[in-house]
N, C-alpha and C positions, 0 to 999 in steps of 0.2 A: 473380255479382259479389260478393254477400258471402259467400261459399266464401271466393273468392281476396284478401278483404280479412282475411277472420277467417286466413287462411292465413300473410299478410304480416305480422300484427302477432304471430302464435305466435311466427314466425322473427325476429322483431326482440326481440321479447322472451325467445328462448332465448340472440341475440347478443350482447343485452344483459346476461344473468346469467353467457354464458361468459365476456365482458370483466369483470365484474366479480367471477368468480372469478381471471381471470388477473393482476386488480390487485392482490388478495387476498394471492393465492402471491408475487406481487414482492414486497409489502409484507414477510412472512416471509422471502425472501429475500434483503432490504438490512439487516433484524434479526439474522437469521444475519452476515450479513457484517461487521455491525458489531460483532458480539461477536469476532471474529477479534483485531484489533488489542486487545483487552481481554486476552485471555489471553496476548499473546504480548509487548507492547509491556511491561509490568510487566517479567517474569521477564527480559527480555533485559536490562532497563535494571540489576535486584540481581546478576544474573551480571557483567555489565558491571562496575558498583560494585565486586563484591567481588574483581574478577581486578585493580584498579586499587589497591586497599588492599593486596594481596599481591604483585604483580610489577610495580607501576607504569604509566602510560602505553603503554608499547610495549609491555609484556607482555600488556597489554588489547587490543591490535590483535587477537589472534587468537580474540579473541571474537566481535567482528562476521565477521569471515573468516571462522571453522570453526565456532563454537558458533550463531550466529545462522544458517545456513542450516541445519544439524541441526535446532536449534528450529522454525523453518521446517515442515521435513521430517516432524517426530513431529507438528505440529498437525496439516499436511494427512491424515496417515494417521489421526488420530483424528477429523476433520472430515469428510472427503472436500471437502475446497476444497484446488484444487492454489494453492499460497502460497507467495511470496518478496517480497523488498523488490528496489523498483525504483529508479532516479534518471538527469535528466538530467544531472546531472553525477556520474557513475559511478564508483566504487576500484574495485570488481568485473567485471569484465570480464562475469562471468554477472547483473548488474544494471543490462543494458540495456534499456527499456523497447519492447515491442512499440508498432506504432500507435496503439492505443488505449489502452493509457497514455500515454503520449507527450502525445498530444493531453488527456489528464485532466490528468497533471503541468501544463501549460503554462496549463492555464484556471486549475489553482491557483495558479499565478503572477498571473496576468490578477487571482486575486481578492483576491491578497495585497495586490498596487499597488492595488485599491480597498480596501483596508482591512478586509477582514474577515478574524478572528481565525483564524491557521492552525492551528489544536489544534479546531477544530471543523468543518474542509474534508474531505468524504469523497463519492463518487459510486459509486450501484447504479447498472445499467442492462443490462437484458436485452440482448442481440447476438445473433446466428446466427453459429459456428467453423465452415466448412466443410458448412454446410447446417445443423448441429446448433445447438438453442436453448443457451445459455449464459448463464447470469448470473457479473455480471463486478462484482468491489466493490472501493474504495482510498479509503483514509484516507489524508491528508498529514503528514509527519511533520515536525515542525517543529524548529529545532534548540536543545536547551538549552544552561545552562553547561556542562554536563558535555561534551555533543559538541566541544565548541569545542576542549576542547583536541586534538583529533586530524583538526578539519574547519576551523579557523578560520581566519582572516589570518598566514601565516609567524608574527607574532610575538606571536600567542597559542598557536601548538603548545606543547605540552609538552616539557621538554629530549628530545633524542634520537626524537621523534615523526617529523620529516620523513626524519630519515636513514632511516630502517626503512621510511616510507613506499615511498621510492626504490628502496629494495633489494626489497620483495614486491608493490612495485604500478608500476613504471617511466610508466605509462601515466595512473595518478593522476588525474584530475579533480572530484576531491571534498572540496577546500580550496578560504579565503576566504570560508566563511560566513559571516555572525554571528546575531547571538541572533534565533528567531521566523524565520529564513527556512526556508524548504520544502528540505530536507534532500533528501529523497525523500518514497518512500510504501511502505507494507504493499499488496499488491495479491493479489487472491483470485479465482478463477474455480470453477466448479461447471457440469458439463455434467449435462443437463437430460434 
């Protein structure tokens, strides 16, 4: 009998150091994730800036369209986190949100309407893809002055903004913000 006592508390006690090696690794893993949005959220905002000083509003659209999924693209190859931005109301036809954004985007809504500050809304959370473990991360992106003029109420676009919208995004659902609402999100995934 205490064979098999001293046997149970080994194995609780090995359970208990692998769980809390495994809270360990998340914990590194929502730090990794959260440094994502840091490197990437910057540089797209002075690119942004500076194709707006040089070719104006419209000319800027093809910065979120072309430059921002490259930028994207060169993080995740230097991260290994596959990374784009997602939203429920979408320009991008490729920035539709899987289920499980979907369901993160909308609780950030849920916690926008309770009042907490969306510039510091973001969710880690281990999953299993297809049997495999995956850590899955998103910050919400909240919308500044700057957005507005190409996401805001018709009559805060910028001149000539909605006609250009219509002609490279027919399908559009990414006006009508205003300031502080949940734009979208930076969304990051890392198989394990």
């Amino acid at each position: 009998m205490k064979y098999r006592l001293t046997l149970c508390l080994t194995a609780l006690t090995c359970l208990g150091a692998m769980t809390g090696t495994a809270l360990a690794d998340e914990a590194k893993l929502l730090e990794e994730g959260r440094e994502i949005p840091k490197k990437m959220q910057p540089k797209l905002l002075e690119v942004l800036q500076g194709e707006i000083l040089k070719t104006g509003h419209v000319g800027a659209i093809t910065v979120c369209r072309d430059k921002a999924p490259q930028m994207a693209k060169a993080l995740s190859e230097q991260t290994g986190w596959g990374i784009r931005r997602v939203s429920l109301k979408n320009r991008n036809a490729k920035a539709v949100p899987d289920i499980w954004e979907k369901s993160v985007l909308e609780d950030f809504e849920r916690r926008l309407a309770a009042g907490e500050d969306p510039a510091k809304m973001d969710k880690g959370e281990m999953v299993s893809i297809d049997g495999r473990q995956t850590y899955r991360y998103m910050k919400a992106l909240p919308t500044q002055d700057l957005c507005l003029d190409c996401h805001g109420t018709p009559n805060a676009l910028a001149p000539g903004v909605e006609a250009k919208l219509k002609e490279l995004y027919p399908d559009d659902k990414a006006t009508g913000y205003g300031l502080k609402q949940i734009r979208g999100a930076i969304t990051a995934r890392k198989p394990l």
